[in-house]
C-alpha positions in Angstrom: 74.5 63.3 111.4 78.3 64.0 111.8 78.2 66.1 108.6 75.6 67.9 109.9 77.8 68.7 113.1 80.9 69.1 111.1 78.7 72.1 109.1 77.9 73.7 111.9 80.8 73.8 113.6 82.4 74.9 110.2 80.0 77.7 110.0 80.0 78.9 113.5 83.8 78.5 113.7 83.6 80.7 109.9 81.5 83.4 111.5 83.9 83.8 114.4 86.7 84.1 112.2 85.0 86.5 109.3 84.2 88.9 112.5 87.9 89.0 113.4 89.1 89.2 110.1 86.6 92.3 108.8 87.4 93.6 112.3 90.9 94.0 111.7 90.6 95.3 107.8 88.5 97.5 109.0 90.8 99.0 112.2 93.5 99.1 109.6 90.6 101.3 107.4 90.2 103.8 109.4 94.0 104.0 111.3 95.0 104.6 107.9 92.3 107.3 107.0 93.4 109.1 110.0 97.4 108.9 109.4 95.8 110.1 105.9 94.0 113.9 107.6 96.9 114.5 110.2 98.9 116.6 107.8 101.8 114.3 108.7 104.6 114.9 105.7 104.0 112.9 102.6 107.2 110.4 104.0 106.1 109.9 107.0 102.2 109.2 106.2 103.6 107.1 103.7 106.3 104.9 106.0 103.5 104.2 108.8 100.5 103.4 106.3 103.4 100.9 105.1 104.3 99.5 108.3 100.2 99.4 109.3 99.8 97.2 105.5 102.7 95.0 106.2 100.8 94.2 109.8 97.4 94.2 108.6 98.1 91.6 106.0 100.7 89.5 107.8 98.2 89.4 110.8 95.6 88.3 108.6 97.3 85.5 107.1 98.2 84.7 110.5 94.4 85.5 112.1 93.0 82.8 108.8 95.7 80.2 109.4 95.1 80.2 112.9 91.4 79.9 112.7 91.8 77.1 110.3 94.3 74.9 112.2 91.8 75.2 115.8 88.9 74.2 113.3 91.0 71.0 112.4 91.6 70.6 115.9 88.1 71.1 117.0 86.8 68.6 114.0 89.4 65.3 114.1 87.4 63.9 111.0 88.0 67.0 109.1 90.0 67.1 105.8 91.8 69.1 103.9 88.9 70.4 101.7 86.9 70.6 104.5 89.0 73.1 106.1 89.5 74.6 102.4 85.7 75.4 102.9 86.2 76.5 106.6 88.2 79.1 105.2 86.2 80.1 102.0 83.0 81.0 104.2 85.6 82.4 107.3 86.7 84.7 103.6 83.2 85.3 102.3 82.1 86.7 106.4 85.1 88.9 106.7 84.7 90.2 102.9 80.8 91.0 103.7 81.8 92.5 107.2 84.3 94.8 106.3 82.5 95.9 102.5 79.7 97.1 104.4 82.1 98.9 107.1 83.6 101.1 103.7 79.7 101.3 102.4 79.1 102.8 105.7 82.2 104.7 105.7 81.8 106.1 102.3 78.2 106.9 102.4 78.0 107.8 106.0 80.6 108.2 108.7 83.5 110.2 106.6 80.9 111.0 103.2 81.9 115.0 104.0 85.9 113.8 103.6 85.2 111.8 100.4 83.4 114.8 98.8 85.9 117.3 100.0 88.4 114.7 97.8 86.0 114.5 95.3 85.7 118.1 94.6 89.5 119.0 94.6 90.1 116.3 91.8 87.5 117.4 89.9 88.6 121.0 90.1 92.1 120.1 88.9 90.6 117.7 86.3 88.0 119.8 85.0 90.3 121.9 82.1 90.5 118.2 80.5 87.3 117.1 80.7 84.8 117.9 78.2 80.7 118.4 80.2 79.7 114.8 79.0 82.5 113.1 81.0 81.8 115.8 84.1 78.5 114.4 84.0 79.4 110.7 83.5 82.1 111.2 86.6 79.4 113.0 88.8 77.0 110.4 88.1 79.5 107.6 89.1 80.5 109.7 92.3 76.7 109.3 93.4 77.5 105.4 92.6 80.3 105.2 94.7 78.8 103.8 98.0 77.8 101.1 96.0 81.0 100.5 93.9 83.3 100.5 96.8 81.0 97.8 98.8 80.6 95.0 95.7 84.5 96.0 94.6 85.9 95.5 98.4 83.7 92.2 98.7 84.6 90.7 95.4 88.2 91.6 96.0 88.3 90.7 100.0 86.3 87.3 99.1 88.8 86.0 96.3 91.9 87.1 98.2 90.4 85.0 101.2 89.5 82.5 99.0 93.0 82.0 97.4 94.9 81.9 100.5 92.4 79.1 102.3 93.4 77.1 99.2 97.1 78.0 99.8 96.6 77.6 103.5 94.4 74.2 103.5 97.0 72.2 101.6 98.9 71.6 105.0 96.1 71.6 107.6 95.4 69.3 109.1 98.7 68.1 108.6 99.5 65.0 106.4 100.8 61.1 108.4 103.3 61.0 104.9 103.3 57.0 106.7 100.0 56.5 107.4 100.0 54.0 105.1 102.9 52.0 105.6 103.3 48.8 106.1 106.7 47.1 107.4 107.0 44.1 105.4 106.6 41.0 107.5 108.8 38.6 106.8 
């Protein structure tokens, strides 16, 4: 019965923290797309898509370990793999939530930008490229929603995964004297 709770909590707890998680990848998507079509200078695009990476990945180390350590909190009988596993399904949520955001933004909300992109490349690369690799590149292109969503979930989901592992070696925190015994004499 208690590892039944202690799934459920882990689950619900996992599904809270995947939303916030694919929430914030996915703000930091489409901030950066913007910063990307405001004909900013090439610098200055670059040094705020920079400063928006260096917050978008330190807040989601913080978002993960911070989800983690209230799930330990929340579930006293937890262990460390438990909350490795808390945090591998919290990676696998926010890797589903924010591959189908790009599947949706690639095939739907900026498809128009992505062709326009699409087109210019292939104009510039087109003297070097021979009609059987035109083709084989157009037919990819018509592949791309799909590429991008299993590429951005098997990514997002081993990148999650990695740091739960890294993250669930401290939480919850080891007694390094639970153990000890004073020798009675």
């Amino acid at each position: 019965m208690e590892q039944n709770l202690i799934r459920k909590n882990m689950w619900n707890g996992a599904a809270k923290a995947g939303l916030a998680l694919g929430a914030v990848s996915s703000a930091y998507l489409f901030i950066n797309q913007f910063i990307g079509t405001a004909g900013l200078p090439a610098f200055v695009t670059t040094l705020i898509n920079g400063i928006f990476w260096v917050a978008k990945f330190g807040g989601c180390i913080w978002l993960m370990s911070i989800s983690m350590k209230r799930f330990a909190q929340d579930n006293p009988q937890a262990d460390n793999s438990t909350t490795m596993k808390f945090g591998t399904a919290s990676a696998l949520l926010s890797a589903l939530v924010y591959a189908a955001v790009t599947f949706a933004n690639v095939s739907f909300i900026s498809a128009d930008l992505f062709a326009e992109q699409f087109d210019i490349v292939m104009q510039q690369m087109a003297p070097m490229m021979d009609s059987n690799t035109m083709d084989a590149v157009d037919s990819m292109m018509e592949m791309m929603p799909e590429i991008t969503f299993f590429s951005n979930l098997i990514y997002c989901f081993i990148y999650g995964a990695l740091l739960s592992v890294i993250l669930s070696r401290n939480i919850p925190s080891k007694d390094p004297f639970a153990n000890y015994k004073p020798d009675e004499q």
